[in-house]
MARPA-484859 format. One record per residue (C-alpha): residue in one letter; x, y, z; chain. Coordinates in Angstrom, 2 decimals. Example, Ala and Ser with C-alpha at 12.3 -4.5 7.8 and 13.67 -1.06 7.14 Angstrom:
residues 2
  marti       c1       c2       c3  badren
      a    12.30    -4.50     7.80       A
      s    13.67    -1.06     7.14       A
//
This chain:
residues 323
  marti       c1       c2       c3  badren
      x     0.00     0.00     0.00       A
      x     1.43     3.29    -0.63       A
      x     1.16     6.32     1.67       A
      x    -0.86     9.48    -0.02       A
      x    -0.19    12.07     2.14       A
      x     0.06    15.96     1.79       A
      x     2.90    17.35     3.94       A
      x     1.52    20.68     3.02       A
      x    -1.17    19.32     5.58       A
      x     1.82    19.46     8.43       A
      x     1.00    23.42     9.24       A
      x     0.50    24.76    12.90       A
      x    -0.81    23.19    16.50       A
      x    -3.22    19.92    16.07       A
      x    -5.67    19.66    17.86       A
      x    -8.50    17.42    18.64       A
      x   -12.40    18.52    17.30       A
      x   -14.75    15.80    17.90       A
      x   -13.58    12.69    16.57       A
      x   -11.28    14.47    14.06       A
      x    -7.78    15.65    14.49       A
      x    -7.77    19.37    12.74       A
      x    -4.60    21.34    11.65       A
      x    -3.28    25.01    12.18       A
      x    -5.51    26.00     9.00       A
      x    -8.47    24.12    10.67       A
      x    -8.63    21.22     8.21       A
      x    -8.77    17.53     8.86       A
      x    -5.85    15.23     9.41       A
      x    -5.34    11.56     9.38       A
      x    -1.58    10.76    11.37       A
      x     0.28     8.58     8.98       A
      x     3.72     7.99    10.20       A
      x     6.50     5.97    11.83       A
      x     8.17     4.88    15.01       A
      x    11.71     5.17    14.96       A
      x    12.17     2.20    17.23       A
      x    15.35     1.32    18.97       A
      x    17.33     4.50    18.77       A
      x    16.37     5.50    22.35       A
      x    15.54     2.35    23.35       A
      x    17.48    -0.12    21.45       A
      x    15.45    -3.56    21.92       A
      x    17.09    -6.78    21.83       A
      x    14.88    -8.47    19.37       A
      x    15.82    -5.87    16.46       A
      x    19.46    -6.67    17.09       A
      x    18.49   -10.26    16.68       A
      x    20.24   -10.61    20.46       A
      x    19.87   -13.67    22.75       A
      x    17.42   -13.00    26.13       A
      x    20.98   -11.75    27.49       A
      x    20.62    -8.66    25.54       A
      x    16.82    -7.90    25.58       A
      x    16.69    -4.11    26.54       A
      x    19.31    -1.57    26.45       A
      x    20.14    -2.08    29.94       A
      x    21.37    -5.58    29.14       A
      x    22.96    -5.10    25.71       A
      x    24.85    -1.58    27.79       A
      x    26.14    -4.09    30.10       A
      x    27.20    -6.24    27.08       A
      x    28.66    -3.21    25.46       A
      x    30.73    -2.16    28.40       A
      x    31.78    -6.11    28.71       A
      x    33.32    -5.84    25.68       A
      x    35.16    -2.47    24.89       A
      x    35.29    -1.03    28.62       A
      x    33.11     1.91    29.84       A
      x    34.99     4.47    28.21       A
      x    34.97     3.16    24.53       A
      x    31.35     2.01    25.47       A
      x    30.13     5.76    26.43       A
      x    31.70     7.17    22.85       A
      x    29.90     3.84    21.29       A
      x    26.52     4.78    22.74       A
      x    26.90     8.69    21.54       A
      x    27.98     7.54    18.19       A
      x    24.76     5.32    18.21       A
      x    22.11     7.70    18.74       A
      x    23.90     9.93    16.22       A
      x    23.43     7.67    13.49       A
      x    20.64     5.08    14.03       A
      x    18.37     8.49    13.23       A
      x    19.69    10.45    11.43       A
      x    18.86    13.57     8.70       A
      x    18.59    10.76     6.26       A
      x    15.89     8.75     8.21       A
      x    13.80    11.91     8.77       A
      x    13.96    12.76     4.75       A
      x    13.11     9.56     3.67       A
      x    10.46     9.13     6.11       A
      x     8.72    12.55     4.50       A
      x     9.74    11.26     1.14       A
      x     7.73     8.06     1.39       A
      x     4.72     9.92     2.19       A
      x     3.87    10.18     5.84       A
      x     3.15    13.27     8.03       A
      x     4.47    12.40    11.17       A
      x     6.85    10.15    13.47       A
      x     6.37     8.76    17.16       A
      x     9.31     9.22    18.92       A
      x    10.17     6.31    22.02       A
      x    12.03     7.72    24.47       A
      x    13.80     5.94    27.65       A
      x    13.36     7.94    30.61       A
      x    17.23     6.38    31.83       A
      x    18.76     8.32    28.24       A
      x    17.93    11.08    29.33       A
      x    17.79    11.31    33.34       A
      x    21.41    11.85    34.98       A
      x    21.75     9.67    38.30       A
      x    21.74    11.68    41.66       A
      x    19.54    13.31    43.73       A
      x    16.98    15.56    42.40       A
      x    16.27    16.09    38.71       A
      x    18.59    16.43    36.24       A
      x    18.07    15.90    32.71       A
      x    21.22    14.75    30.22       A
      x    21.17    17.57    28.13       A
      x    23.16    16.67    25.30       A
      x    20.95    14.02    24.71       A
      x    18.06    16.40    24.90       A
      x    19.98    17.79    22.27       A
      x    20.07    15.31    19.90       A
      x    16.15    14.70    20.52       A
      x    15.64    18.76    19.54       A
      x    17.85    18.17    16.58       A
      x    15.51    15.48    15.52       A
      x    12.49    17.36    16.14       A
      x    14.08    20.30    13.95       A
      x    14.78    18.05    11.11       A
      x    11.01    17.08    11.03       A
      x    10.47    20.32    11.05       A
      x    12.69    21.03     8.09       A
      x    11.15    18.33     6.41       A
      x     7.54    18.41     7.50       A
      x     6.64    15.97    10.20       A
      x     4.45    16.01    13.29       A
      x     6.17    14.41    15.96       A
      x     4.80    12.16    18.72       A
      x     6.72    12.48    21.99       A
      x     6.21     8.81    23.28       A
      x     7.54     8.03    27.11       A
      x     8.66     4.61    25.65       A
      x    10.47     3.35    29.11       A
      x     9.05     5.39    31.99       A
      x    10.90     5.68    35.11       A
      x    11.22     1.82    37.06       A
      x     8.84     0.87    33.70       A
      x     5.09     1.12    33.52       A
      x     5.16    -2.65    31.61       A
      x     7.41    -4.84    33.64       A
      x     9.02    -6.18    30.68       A
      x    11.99    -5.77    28.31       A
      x    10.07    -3.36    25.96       A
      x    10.08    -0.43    29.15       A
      x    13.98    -1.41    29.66       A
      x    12.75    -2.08    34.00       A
      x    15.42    -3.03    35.94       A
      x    13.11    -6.25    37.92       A
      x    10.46    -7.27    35.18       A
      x     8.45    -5.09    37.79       A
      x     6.25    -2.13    37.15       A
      x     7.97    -0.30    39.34       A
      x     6.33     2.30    37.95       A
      x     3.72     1.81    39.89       A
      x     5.17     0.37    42.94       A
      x     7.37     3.25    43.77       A
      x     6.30     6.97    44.35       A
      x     9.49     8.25    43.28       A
      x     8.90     6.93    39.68       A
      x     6.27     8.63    39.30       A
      x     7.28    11.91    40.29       A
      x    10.31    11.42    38.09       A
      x     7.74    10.72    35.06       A
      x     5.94    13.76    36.44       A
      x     8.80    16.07    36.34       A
      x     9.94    14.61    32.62       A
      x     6.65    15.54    31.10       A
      x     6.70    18.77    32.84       A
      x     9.92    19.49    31.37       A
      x     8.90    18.55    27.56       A
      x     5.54    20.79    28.26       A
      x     8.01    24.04    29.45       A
      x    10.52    23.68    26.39       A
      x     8.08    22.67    23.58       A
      x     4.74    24.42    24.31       A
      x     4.85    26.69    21.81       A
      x     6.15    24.63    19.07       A
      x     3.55    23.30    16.39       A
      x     5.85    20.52    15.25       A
      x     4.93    18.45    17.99       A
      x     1.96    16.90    17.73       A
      x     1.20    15.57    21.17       A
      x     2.59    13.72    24.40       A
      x     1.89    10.11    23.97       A
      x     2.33     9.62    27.76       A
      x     3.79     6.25    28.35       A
      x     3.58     3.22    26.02       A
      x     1.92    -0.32    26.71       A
      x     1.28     0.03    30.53       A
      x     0.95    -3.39    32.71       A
      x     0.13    -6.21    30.52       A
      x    -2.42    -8.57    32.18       A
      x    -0.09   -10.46    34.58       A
      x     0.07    -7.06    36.44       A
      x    -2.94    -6.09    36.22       A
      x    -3.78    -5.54    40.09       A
      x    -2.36    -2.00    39.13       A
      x    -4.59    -1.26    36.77       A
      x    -6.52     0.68    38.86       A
      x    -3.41     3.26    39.04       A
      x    -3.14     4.03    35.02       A
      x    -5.61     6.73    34.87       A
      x    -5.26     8.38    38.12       A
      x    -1.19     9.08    36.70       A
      x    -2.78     9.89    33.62       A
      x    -4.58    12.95    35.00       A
      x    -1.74    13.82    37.27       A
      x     0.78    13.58    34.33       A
      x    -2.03    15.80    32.22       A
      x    -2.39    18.18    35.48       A
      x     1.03    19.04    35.55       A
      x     1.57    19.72    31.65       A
      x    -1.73    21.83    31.53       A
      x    -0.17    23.84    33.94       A
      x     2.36    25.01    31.12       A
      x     0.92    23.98    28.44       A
      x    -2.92    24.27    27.22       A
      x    -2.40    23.23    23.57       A
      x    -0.73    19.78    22.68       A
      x    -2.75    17.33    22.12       A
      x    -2.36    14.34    25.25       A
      x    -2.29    10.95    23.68       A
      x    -3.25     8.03    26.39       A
      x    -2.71     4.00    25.76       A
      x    -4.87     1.29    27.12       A
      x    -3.45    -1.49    29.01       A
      x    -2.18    -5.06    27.72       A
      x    -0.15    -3.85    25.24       A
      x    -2.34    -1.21    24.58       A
      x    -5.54    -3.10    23.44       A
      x    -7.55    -3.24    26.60       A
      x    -9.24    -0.05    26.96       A
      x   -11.77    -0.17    29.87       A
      x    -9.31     1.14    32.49       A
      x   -10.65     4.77    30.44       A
      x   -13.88     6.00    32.52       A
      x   -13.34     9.55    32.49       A
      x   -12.71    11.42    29.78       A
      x   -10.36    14.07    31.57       A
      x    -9.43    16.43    29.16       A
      x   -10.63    18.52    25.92       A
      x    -7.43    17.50    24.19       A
      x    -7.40    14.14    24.20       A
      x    -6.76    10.83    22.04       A
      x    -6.65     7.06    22.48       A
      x    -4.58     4.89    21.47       A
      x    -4.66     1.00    20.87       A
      x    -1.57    -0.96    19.19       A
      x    -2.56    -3.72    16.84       A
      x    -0.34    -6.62    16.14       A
      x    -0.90   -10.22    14.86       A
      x    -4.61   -10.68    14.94       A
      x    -6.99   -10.04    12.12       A
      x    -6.85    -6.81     9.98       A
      x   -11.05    -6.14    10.05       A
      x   -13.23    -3.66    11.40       A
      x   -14.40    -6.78    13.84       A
      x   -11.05    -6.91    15.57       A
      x   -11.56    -2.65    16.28       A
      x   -15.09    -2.82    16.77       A
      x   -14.65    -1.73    20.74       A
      x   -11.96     1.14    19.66       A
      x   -14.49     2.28    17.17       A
      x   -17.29     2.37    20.04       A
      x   -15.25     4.19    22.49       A
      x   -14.74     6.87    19.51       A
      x   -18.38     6.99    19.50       A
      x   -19.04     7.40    23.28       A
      x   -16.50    10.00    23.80       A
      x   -16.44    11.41    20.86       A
      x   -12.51    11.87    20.71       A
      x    -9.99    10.92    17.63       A
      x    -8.36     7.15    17.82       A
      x    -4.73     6.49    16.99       A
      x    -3.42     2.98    15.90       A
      x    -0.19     4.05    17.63       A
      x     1.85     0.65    16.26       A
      x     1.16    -1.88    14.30       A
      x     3.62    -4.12    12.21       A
      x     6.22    -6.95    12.65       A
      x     3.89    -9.16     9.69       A
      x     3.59    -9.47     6.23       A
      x     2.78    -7.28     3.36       A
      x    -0.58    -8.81     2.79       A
      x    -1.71    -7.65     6.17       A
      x    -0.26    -4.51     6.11       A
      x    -2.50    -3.51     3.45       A
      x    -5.23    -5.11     5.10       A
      x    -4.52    -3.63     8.40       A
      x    -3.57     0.13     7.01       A
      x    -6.20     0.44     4.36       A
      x    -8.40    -0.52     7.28       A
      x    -7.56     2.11     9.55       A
      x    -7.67     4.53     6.38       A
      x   -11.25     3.25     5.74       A
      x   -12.30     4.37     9.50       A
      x   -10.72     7.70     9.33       A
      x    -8.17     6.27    12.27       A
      x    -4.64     7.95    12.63       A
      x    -1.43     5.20    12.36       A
      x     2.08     4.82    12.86       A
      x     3.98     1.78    11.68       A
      x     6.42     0.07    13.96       A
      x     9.60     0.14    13.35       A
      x    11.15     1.98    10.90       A
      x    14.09    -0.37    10.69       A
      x    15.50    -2.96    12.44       A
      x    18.10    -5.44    11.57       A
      x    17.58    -7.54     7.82       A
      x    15.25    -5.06     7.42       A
//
C-alpha cells in the first residue's frame, strides 16, 4: 500500500475537534507515520540478540563487557547519532507520511543523583531530531517509551526487575511527572509536535492488580503539563499492550486521544469494533499508535483498514536489523 499524504497538511498546532484531528488552517488530518524504534531504546529483538541482551540495559552491560566503559560511552553517543539520522527523517517525509512517534527511555535522558537532572546533550540530539522534522515536514509524537522503574514490567520499558515499578514506587512517578513537565516548558509553543503520547503499553495482564493506578497518573501527568501547556494534544494507551481499553472512565481532558496498538490478529473492522465504540461514546480521535512486525498482505489489510475508518497510524519500526 502506498502512503498518499500531503505534507503541506503538516501546518501549525493539532488539535482534537470531535472525533477528528484538525490542523493550524483548521482542516482535517489523518496521522500517517513511523516509530523510529530502537534509537532511544534499542530492543534486543531488532538486534536479533539472545534474552541476554533484551533491553538496552542488558545489551549496555554487554557493550561495556566488551570495549570497557569508556569506549562504550563514545559507542553509545555515536549510536544515537546515526541510528536516526537527517537521512531517516527525509526519507520518512519522502515516502509519504506526516508524522513520526518518537520512544524515548526515561534512563537516556535522566542523569543519576539526587533531584532532577536531565542529560542535556541528549536532549539535544532529541531537539535536533524534532528540527529536522520540522525542516522536512513531520508532526512528531513524543512517546515516554520506558518510563521511570517501567510502567510494563518487561523488556520493551527497559525495567530493571520485570516489575512495574512504575507503579510500585512513588518516586517513579514523580520522576515521570517532572519529565513531562519538562517537555511541556521547552516545547509548548512549538507546532511541530503533535502531542505527548504519555507512556507506552502500561501493565500487561499479569500485572494487572495496578490497573486501577493508570488513569489516576494519567490525570496527574495531564495536570502538571496543563499547567504550562494548554495546547498539545495528550495521547493516552490502554493497558495489555495497549488493546484493553476499559481502564478509560473519564474522559479528563478537551485534548485528548486514544490509542490501541494492533499486532498479529486479524486486519477487520471486527477486531476494532470496541476502539471504534469508544470513539463513538466520547467522541474523541483514535490512533493505531503501532502496528507491524507481519507481512505485506496484512499490512494492506490492516492500514487500508484504519484509512477506511478515518483512524490515525504509525507503523512500527522503521528499521530494524535484515530489514
Amino acid at each position: 500500500m502506498s502512503v498518499h499524504s500531503d505534507n503541506n497538511d503538516v501546518s501549525g498546532f493539532i488539535r482534537t475537534d470531535g472525533k477528528k484531528v484538525i490542523n493550524g488552517d483548521g482542516k482535517e488530518i489523518v496521522l500517517r507515520g513511523v516509530g523510529y524504534g530502537s534509537w532511544l531504546l534499542p530492543e534486543g529483538y531488532m538486534w536479533k540478540f539472545p534474552e541476554g541482551g533484551d533491553r538496552p540495559r542488558k545489551i549496555e552491560a554487554m557493550v561495556t563487557a566488551l570495549i570497557g566503559e569508556e569506549k562504550a560511552s563514545q559507542f553509545w553517543d555515536t549510536y544515537v547519532e546515526r541510528y536516526v539520522d537527517e537521512i531517516d527523517v527525509r526519507e520518512v517525509a519522502r515516502q509519504g507520511y506526516n508524522s513520526v512517534r518518537l520512544p524515548i527511555n526515561a534512563r537516556g535522558i535522566l542523569e543519576d543523583g539526587e533531584g532532577v537532572v536531565f542529560n542535556e546533550k541528549r536532549l539535544a540530539r532529541i531537539h535536533q531530531v524534532i528540527e529536522w522534522c520540522r525542516t522536512y515536514k513531520l508532526y512528531v509524537i513524543l512517546d515516554l517509551h520506558g518510563a521511570p522503574g517501567g510502567q510494563t514490567g518487561a523488556n520493551i520499558d527497559d525495567s530493571e526487575n520485570d516489575q512495574p515499578e512504575l507503579f510500585i514506587y512513588r518516586r517513579n512517578q514523580e520522576l515521570t511527572i517532572a519529565i513531562w513537565r519538562m517537555f511541556a516548558e521547552r516545547y509548548k509553543d512549538d507546532w511541530i509536535i503533535a502531542g505527548y503520547d504519555l507512556f507506552n503499553e502500561p501493565l500487561p495482564d499479569w500485572f494487572s492488580k495496578y490497573n486501577d493506578q493508570v488513569e489516576p497518573l494519567y490525570k496527574e501527568i495531564t495536570a502538571a503539563i496543563r499547567e504550562v501547556d494548554k495546547r498539545h494534544m495528550i495521547i493516552i494507551e490502554g493497558v495489555h499492550w495497549s488493546t484493553d481499553w476499559s481502564i478509560f472512565t473519564d474522559k479528563f481532558d478537551d485534548n485528548l486521544m486514544l490509542q490501541f496498538h494492533k499486532y498479529w490478529n486479524n486486519p477487520d473492522t471486527e477486531s476494532i469494533q470496541k476502539y471504534l465504540d469508544k470513539r463513538e461514546e466520547w467522541n474523541v480521535p483514535i490512533f493505531m499508535g503501532e502496528g507491524g512486525e507481519n507481512n505485506a498482505q496484512w499490512y494492506s489489510g490492516a492500514f487500508q483498514m484504519f484509512e477506511d475508518h478515518d483512524i490515525s497510524w504509525n507503523f512500527w519500526t522503521w528499521k530494524k536489523m535484515s530489514t
